[in-house]
N, C-alpha and C positions, 0 to 999 in steps of 0.2 A: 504493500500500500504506500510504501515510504515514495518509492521512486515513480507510484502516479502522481501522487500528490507533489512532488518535486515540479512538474510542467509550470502549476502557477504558483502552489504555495511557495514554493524556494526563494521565488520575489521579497520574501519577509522576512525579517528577522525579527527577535525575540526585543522587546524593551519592558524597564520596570517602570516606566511612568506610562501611566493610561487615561485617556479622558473617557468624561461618562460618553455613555452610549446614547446621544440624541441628535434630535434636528439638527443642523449647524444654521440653523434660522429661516425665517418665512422667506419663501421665494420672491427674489430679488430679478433672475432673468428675465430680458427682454423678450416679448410675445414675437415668434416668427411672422416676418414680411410675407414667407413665402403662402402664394392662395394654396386652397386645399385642390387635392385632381379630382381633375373632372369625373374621375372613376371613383371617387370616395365619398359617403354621405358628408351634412356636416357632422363634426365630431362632437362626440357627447361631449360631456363635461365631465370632470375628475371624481369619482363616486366621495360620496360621503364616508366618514370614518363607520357610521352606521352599515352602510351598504358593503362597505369591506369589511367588517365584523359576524356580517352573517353568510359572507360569499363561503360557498362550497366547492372545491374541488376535489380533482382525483388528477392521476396518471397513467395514461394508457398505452402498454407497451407495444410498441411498433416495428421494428427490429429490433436482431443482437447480430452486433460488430466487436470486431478488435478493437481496442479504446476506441471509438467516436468521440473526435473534437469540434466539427465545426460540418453544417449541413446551410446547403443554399437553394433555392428555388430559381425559376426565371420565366417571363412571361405569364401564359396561359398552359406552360406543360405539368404537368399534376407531378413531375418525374421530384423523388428528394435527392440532390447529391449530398452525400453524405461523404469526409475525411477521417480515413483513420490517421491515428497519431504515426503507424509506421511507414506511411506513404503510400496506401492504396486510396483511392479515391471509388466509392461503391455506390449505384442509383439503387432506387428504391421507387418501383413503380406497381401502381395501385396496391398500393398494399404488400409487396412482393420485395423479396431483396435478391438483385440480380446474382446468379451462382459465380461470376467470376464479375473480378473488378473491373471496371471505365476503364481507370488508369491506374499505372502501378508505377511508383517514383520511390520502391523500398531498395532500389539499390541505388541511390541518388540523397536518400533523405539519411540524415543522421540522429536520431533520439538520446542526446544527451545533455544531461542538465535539462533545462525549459526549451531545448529545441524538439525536431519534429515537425512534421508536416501541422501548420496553423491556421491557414483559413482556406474558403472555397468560394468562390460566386462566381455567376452567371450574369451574361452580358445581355441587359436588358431585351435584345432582340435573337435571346436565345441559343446563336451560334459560336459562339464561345464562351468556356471555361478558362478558369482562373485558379493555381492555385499557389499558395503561399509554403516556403518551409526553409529547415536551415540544412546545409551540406556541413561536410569534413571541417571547412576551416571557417566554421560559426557563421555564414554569411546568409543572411535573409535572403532568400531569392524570392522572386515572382514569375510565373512563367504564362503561357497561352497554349492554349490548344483550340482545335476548330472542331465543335461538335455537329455531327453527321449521320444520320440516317439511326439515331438513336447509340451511338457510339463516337468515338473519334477517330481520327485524322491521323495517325503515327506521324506522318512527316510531316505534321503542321506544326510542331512544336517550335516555338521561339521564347528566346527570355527576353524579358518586360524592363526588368526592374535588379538591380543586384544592391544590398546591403551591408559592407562585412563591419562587422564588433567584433570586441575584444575579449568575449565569451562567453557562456554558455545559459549567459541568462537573457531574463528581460528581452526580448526579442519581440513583442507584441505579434504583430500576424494577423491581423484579423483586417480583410480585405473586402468592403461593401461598395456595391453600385449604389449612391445617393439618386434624391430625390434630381437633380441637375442631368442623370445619365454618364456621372462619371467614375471614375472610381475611384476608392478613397481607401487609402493604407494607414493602417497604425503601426507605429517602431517602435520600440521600448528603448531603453536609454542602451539596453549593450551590456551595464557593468556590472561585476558580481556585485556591487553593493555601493549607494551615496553619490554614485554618477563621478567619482573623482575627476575624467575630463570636461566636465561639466557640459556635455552634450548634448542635454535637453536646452538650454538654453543660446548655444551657441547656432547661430544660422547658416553657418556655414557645413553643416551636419545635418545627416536624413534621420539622426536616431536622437530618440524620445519627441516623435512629430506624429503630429497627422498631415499625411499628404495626400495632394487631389491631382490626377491627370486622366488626361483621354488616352489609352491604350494605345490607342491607332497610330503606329506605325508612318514615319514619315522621312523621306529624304533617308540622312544617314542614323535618325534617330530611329530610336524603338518607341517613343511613343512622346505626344504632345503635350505639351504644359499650357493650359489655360489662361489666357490673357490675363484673366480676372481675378488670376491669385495672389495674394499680399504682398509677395517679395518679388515679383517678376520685376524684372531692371534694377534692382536693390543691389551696387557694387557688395560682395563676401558672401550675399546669401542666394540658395539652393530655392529655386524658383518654384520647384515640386512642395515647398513646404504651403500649407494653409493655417496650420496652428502650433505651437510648442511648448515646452515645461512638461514636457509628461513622463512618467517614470515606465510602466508598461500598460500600455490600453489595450487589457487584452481581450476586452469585447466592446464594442462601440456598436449605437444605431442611430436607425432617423426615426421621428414617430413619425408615419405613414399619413398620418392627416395634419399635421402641422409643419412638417420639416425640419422641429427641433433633433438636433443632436445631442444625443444622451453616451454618455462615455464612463465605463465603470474604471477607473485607474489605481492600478494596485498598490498597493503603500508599501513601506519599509518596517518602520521597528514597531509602530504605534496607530494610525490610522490606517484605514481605506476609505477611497473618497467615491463620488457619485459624482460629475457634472453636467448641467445640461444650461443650453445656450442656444437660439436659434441658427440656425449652419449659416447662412452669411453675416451674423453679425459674428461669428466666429472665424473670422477672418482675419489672420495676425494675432487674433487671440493669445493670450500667455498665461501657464494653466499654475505655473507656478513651482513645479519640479526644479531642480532640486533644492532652491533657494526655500519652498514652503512645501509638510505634507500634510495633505490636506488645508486644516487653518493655520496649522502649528510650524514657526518658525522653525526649519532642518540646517539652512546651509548659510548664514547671510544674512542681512539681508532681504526682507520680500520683492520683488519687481513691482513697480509701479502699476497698477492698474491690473494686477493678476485676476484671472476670472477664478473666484472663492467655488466650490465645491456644494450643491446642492443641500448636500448631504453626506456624513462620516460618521462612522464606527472605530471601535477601536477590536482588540483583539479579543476580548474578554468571552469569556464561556464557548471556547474549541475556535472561532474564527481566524483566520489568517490572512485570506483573501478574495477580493469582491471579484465579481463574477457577473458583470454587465449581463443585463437582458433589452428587454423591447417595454417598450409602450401597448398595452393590449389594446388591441383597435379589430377584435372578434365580434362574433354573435355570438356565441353559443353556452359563453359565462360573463349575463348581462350586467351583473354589479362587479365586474372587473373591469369596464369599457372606459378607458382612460385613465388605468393607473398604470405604475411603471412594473416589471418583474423585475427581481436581479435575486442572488444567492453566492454565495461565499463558499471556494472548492472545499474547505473543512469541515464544515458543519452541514453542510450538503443541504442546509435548509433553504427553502425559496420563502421567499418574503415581494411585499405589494407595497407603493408608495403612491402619494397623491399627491399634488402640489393645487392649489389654486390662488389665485394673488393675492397677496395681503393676509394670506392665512397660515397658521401652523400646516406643517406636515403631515398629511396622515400616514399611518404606517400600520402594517396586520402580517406576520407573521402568519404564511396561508395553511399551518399542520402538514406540509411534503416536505418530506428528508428521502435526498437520492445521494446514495453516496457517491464518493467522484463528480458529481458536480461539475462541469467544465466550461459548459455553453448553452446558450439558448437559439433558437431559430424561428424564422415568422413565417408559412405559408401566405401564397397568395389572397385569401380571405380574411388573415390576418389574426389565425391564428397560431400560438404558440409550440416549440417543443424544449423537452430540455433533455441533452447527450450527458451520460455519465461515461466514464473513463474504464471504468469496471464494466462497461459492454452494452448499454446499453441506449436507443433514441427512443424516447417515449413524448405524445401526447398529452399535453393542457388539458381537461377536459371538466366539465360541472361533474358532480358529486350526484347521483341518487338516476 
């Protein structure tokens, strides 16, 4: 168990001072510009602490894999891809798990320390996959393949993206199509521990960032950096960055009806944080790593205008590390409809949050413990799953 839980808990280390365990105060972020799609109702509103008090769920198992870490959807195809941690990449279609893998990158992927194959998605218009992992000499890659006729392409393989750190940690990986159509990479800072190069902060570095580019292929590049990103023409800095200060984001999302980005970012000795910020006013954004973790002064220092953390915990009663989820924007568990999931890989419990302005935090602890713990994933209807490490992708689902 020591060496599943190493993926993300190894991010943390042990401290003896601990803050209580509450709100880190009434939400302060700005409400997203961006309109809701045209394929989405409006969205409810963030359920009452009532309505989250009495919600019921369950977990409904769906497959069993090798560790499953990260599952993506795309378009209108019902198909799950699903990531294992040792570098096979397996669909899951109606209900079925295919007997042999998509793709297999287990002699390409390295599983040591918090590497491994880390994330997967799917290119909004379906024909390509994406996936994320580290090789031999610690380095994030990114890669593509072109999906075809319900499988891929062997010889369409090109790399995207390459990342190398300084070792076997913090590697983030977790790699979404945004609501914009583009795609959006998290890095972790790289260090075994405090960021000693200080590389979340420094902009001339891909790691402890979130980055946005178009894939697409151009000239002698492997793919395009967006006009519209914060640093583009900025003499020293790395034009692919949109946000930085982060230690490892090793699950990030958009809510599907507002466009906020929600980022679970791992901590070090004493918190884990939560932040959410509408995605373009998170533009240049600075999250605060390694100068602050969470609210708590770490390195320095704070940077001026760091974007504060929704929400943080500390370690206390088996926790270690937070474990980003989604915004539920489902049918099918109605007093869940616009709160947040996330869950922490040690205590494997999933927990609900609510924000609405000017208000305390709701918060409900929902009674599901899955041990291993690793990820969450949103079908196209916008419902939920959560992957354990110990083998298995299961199903959201109402209770009764």
């Amino acid at each position: 168990m020591v060496a599943v839980l190493a993926l993300v808990a190894g991010a943390c280390g042990q401290g003896a001072d601990q803050e209580a365990d509450r709100p880190s105060g009434p939400d302060t972020a700005p409400s997203s510009t961006k309109s809701v799609p045209a394929t989405s109702a409006v969205p409810a509103g963030p359920p009452t602490q009532a309505e989250l008090d009495r919600v019921a769920v369950r977990l409904v198992g769906v497959a069993k894999l090798d560790r499953p870490v990260t599952l993506a959807v795309a378009g209108d195809d019902t198909t799950l891809y699903v990531g294992e941690l040792a570098g096979r990449v397996r669909a899951i279609r109606d209900g079925r798990l295919d007997p042999q893998p998509l793709l297999d990158l287990t002699d390409q992927v390295v599983v040591e320390g918090e590497g491994g194959l880390l994330g997967v998605a799917v290119a909004p218009d379906g024909r390509h996959l994406y996936v994320s992992f580290t090789d031999r000499r610690h380095t994030v890659r990114l890669i593509e393949v072109t999906l075809s006729g319900g499988g891929i392409d062997p010889a369409s393989r090109r790399d995207v993206l390459t990342v190398q750190q300084p070792s076997t940690r913090h590697h983030g990986g977790n790699i979404v199509f945004g609501p914009d159509g583009l795609l959006w990479i998290g890095i972790g800072d790289g260090s075994p521990g405090g960021d000693p190069a200080d590389a979340a902060q420094s902009l001339a570095a891909l790691s402890g960032k979130l980055l946005r580019l178009d894939p697409t292929p151009t000239g002698t590049s492997r793919y395009k950096v967006p006009a519209a990103n914060p640093f583009v023409g900025r003499p020293g800095a790395r034009p692919e960055i949109w946000a930085f200060g982060l230690r490892n984001p090793w699950r990030f999302s958009f809510d599907r009806a507002t466009g906020d980005l929600w980022i679970g970012d791992v901590g070090q000795y004493i918190l884990e944080e939560i932040d959410v910020v509408a995605s373009r006013r998170a533009a240049g954004a600075n999250f605060g790593w390694n100068r602050l973790e969470g609210r708590r002064r770490f390195n320095g220092s704070p940077p001026p205008r760091a974007v504060p953390p929704i929400y943080q915990y500390n370690h206390s009663n088996g926790r270690c590390a937070v474990i980003g989820g989604y915004v539920y924007r489902g049918t099918q568990i109605r007093d869940l409809q616009g709160a947040y999931l996330y869950g922490d890989v040690c205590d494997g419990r999933i927990r609900a949050l609510a924000r609405a302005p000017g208000q305390p935090l709701r918060h409900r602890d929902l009674g599901l413990r899955l041990p291993g713990l690793v990820s969450f994933a949103e079908n196209q209807a916008g419902e939920l799953y959560a992957l354990s490490l110990a083998g298995g992708v299961y199903r959201l689902a109402a209770a009764g």
